[in-house]
C-alpha positions in Angstrom: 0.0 0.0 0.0 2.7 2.1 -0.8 1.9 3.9 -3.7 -1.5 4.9 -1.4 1.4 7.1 0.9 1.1 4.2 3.5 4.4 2.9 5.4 5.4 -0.5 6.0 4.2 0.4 9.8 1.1 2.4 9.1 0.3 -0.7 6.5 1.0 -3.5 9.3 -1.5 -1.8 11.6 -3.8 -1.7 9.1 -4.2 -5.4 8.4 -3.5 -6.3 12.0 -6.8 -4.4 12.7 -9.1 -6.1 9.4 -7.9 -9.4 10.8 -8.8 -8.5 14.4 -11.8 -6.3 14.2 -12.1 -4.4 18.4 -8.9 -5.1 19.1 -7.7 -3.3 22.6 -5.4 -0.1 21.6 -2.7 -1.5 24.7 -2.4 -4.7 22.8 -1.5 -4.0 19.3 2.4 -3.1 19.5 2.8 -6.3 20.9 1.0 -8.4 19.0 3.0 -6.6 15.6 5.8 -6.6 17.9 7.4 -3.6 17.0 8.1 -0.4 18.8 5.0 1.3 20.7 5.9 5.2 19.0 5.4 3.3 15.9 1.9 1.7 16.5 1.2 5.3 18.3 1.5 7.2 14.7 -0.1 4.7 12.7 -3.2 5.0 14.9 -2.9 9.2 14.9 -2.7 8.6 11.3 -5.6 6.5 10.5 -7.7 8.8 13.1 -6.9 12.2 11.1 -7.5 10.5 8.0 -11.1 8.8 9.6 -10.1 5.5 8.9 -10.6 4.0 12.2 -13.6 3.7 14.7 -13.2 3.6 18.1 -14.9 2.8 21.2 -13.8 1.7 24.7 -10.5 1.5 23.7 -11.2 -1.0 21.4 -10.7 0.2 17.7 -12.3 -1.4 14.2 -10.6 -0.8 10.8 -13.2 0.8 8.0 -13.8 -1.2 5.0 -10.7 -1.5 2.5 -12.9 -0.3 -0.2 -13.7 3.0 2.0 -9.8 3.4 3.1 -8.4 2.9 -0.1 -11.0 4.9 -2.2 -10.1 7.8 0.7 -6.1 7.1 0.6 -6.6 7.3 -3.0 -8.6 10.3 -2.9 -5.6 12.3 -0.8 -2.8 11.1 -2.9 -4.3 11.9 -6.1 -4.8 15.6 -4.2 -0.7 15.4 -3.4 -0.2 14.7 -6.7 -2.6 17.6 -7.8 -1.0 20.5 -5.8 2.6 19.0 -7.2 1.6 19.2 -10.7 0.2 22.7 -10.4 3.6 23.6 -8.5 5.5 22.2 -11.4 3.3 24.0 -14.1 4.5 27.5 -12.3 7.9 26.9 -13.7 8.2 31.0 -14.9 10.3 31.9 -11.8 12.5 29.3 -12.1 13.6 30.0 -15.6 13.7 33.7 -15.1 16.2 33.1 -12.0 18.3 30.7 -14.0 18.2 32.7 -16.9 19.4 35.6 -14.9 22.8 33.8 -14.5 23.1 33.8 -18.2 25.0 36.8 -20.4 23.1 39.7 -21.1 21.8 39.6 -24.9 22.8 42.1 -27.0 20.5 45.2 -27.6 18.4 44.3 -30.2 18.8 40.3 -30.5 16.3 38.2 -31.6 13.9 36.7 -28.9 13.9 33.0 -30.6 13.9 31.7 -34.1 11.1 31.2 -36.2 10.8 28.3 -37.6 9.0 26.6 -40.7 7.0 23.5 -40.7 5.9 22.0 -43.4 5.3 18.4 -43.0 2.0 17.4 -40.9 4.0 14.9 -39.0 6.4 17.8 -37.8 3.7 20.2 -37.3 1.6 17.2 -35.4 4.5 16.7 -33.0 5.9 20.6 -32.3 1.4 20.8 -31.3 1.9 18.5 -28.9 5.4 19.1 -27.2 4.2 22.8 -27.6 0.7 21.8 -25.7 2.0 19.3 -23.0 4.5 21.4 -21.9 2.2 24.9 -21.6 2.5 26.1 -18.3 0.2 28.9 -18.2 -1.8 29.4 -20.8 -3.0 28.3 -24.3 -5.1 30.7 -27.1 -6.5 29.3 -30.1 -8.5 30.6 -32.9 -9.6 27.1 -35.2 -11.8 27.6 -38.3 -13.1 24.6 -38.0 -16.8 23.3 -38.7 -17.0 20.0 -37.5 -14.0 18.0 -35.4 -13.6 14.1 -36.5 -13.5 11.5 -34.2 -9.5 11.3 -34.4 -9.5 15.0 -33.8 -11.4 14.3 -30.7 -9.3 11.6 -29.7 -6.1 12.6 -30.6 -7.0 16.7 -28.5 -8.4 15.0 -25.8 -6.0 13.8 -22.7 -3.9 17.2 -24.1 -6.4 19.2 -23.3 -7.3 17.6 -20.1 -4.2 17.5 -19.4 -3.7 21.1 -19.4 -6.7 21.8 -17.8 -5.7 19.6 -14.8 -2.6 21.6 -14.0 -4.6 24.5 -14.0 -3.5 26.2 -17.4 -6.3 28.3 -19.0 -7.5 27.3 -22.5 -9.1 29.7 -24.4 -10.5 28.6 -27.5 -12.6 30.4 -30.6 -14.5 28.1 -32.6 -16.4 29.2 -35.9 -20.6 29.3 -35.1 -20.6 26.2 -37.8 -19.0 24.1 -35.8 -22.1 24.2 -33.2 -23.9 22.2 -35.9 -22.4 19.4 -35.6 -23.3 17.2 -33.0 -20.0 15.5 -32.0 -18.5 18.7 -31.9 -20.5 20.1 -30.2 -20.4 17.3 -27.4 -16.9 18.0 -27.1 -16.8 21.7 -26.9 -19.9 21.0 -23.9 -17.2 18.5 -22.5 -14.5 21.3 -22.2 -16.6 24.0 -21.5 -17.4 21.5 -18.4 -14.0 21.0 -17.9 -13.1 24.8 -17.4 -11.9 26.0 -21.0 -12.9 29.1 -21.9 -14.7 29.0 -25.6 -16.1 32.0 -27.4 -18.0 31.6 -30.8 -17.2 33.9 -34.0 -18.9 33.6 -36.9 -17.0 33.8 -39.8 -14.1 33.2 -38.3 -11.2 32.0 -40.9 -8.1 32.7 -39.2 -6.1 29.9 -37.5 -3.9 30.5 -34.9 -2.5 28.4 -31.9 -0.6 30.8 -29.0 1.2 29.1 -25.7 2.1 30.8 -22.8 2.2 34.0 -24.5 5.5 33.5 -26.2 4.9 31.3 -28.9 3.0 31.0 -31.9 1.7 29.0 -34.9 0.2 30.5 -37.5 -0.3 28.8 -41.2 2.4 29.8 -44.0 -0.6 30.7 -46.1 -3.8 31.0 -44.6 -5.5 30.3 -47.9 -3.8 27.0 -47.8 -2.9 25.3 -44.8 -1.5 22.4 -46.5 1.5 24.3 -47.3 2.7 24.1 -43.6 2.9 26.3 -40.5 5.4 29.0 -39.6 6.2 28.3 -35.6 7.7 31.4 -34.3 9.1 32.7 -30.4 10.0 36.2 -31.9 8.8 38.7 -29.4 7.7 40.9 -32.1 5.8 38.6 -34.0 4.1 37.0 -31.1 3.1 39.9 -29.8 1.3 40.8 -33.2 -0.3 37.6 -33.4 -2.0 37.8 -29.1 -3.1 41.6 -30.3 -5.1 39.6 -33.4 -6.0 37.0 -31.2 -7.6 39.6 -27.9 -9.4 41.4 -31.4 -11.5 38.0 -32.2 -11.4 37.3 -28.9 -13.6 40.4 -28.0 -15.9 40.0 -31.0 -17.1 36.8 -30.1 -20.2 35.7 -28.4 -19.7 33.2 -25.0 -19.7 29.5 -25.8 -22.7 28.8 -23.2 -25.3 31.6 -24.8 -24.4 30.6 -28.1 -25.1 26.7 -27.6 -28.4 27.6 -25.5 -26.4 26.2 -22.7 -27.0 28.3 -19.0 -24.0 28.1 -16.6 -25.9 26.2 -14.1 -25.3 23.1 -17.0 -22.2 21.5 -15.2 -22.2 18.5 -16.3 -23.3 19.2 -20.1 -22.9 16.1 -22.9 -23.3 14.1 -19.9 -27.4 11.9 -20.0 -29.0 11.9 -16.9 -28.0 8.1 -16.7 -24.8 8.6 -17.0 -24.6 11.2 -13.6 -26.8 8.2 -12.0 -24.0 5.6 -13.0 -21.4 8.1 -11.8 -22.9 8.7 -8.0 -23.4 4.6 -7.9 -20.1 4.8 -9.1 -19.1 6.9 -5.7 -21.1 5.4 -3.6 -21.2 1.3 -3.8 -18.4 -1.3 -4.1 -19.1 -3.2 -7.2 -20.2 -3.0 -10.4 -22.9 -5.6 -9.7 -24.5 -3.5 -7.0 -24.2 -0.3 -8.9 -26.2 -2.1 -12.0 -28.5 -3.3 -10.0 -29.5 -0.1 -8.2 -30.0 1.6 -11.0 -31.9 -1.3 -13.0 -29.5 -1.5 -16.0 -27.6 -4.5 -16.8 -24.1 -5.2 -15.8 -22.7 -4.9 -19.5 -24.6 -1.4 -19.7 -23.4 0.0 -16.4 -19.8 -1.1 -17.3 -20.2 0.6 -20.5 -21.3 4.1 -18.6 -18.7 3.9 -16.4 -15.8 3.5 -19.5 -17.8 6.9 -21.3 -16.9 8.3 -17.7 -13.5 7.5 -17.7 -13.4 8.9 -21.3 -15.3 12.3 -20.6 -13.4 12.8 -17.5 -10.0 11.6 -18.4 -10.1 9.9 -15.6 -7.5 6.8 -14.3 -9.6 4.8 -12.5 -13.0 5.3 -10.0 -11.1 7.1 -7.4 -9.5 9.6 -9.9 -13.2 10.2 -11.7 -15.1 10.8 -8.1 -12.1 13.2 -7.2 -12.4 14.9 -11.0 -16.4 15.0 -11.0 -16.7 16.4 -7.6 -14.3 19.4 -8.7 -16.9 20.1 -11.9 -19.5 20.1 -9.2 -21.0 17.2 -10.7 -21.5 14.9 -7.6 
């Protein structure tokens, strides 16, 4: 139990106490035979944590569902806060890039650089996306996304959003007629992207962190590549085009008839049922059965939650949904 942030002590305890449900607090050292300090902080440990229930001074160990679902829950909070720690990286660089020689006035702030294979363009999106630390502005002429869009911008995007960088996205009014796309936009609107509707819009452009951009070779014909570029000049140029559209455009939730009390929009009313059984019972045979669906069908549900999500596992999804507000 490890990985759940338990030691080899605290963990001991633990299973000393399922095998031996009221055992008497004085006893429990000895019976582990080990050092009473280290019994003494398990115990402190399991009772800040409510894993224990006491009476007496005899003391029962909660379900292993119920303590590893909560030890789950904290550790995936740990890992949170770290993430977000990491993804404020700005200090650091500007400290270490303090120790370096002062540029010459008037030197470029970065290369721009031409791309003009998809594969290249594909990859530089992604390095450029999974490393963002701050913030990511798009502006994609899109009217509908393909499922291998989808999946491909998915765990990205999530992924960005769960380290708490801001998306910002402008989607063409066309694109609201299609339905898949318009699922996904509901599912990142949900998620906490920002997403503003333009109509007409025809310009593509892809900003991170405010320092570098993409931006087609010819707009008329993106097959011809994409010019990625970190020169402070030209960035700067491209964000002022970007705030321009950004301002034009109407919000994502009046222009898709959605109100922002819709939390958990492009998720079915079954489907927020399956995910409270989901946080709430042990098995999948239980869950099914309270809600009067098959196995196979709850099962199913509970994968589309994982997807919509991006979630690891059940733990990861309760901790997820009940930062949407959804549970």
């Amino acid at each position: 139990m490890q990985i759940l942030g338990l030691t080899e002590a605290e963990e001991d305890v633990y299973r000393h106490l399922l095998r031996n449900p009221g055992a008497e607090l004085d006893d429990v050292h000895i019976l582990l035979r080990c050092a009473p300090e280290e019994t003494e902080g398990a115990l402190r440990r399991f009772r800040e944590l409510r894993l224990l229930k006491e009476e007496g001074g005899r003391v029962w160990a909660h379900s292993p569902e119920a303590v590893v679902g909560r030890l789950a829950e904290q550790r995936l909070e740990e890992l949170y806060e770290s993430i977000r720690m990491l993804s404020r990286l700005q200090p650091v660089i500007d400290s270490l890039a303090g120790e370096s020689p002062a540029r010459e006035s008037g030197a470029a702030d970065g290369p721009t650089e031409r791309l003009t294979e998809i594969a290249d363009i594909r990859t530089r999106l992604d390095e450029l996306s999974f490393f963002a630390r701050s913030e990511v502005q798009s502006a994609e002429p899109y009217d509908a996304l393909t499922p291998e869009n989808i999946a491909h911008a998915r765990p990205l995007d999530m992924r960005c959003l769960r380290r708490g960088v801001v998306i910002r996205n402008l989607v063409r009014a066309s694109a609201l007629a299609d339905p898949l796309t318009l699922s996904y936009l509901r599912e990142l609107n949900a998620a906490g992207a920002r997403i503003r509707v333009l109509d007409g819009l025809d310009e593509l452009i892809l900003i991170y962190d405010r320092h570098t951009a993409l931006v087609p070779i010819d707009p008329s014909d993106t097959a011809m590549g994409a010019l990625c570029s970190r020169e402070r000049g030209i960035v700067t140029t491209i964000i002022n085009n970007f705030e321009r559209l950004w301002e034009a455009a109407e919000d994502f939730e009046t222009a898709a008839g959605q109100t922002p009390q819709d939390a958990a929009a492009g998720v079915t009313p079954l489907q927020l049922r399956v995910l409270e059984a989901m946080c709430t019972v042990a098995k999948d045979e239980a869950g099914a059965r309270k809600l009067g669906v098959s196995l196979r069908t709850y099962r199913r549900h509970v994968s589309d939650l994982f997807q919509i999500l991006g979630a690891e596992n059940r733990a990861h999804a309760a901790l997820l949904a009940r930062e949407r507000g959804w549970i």
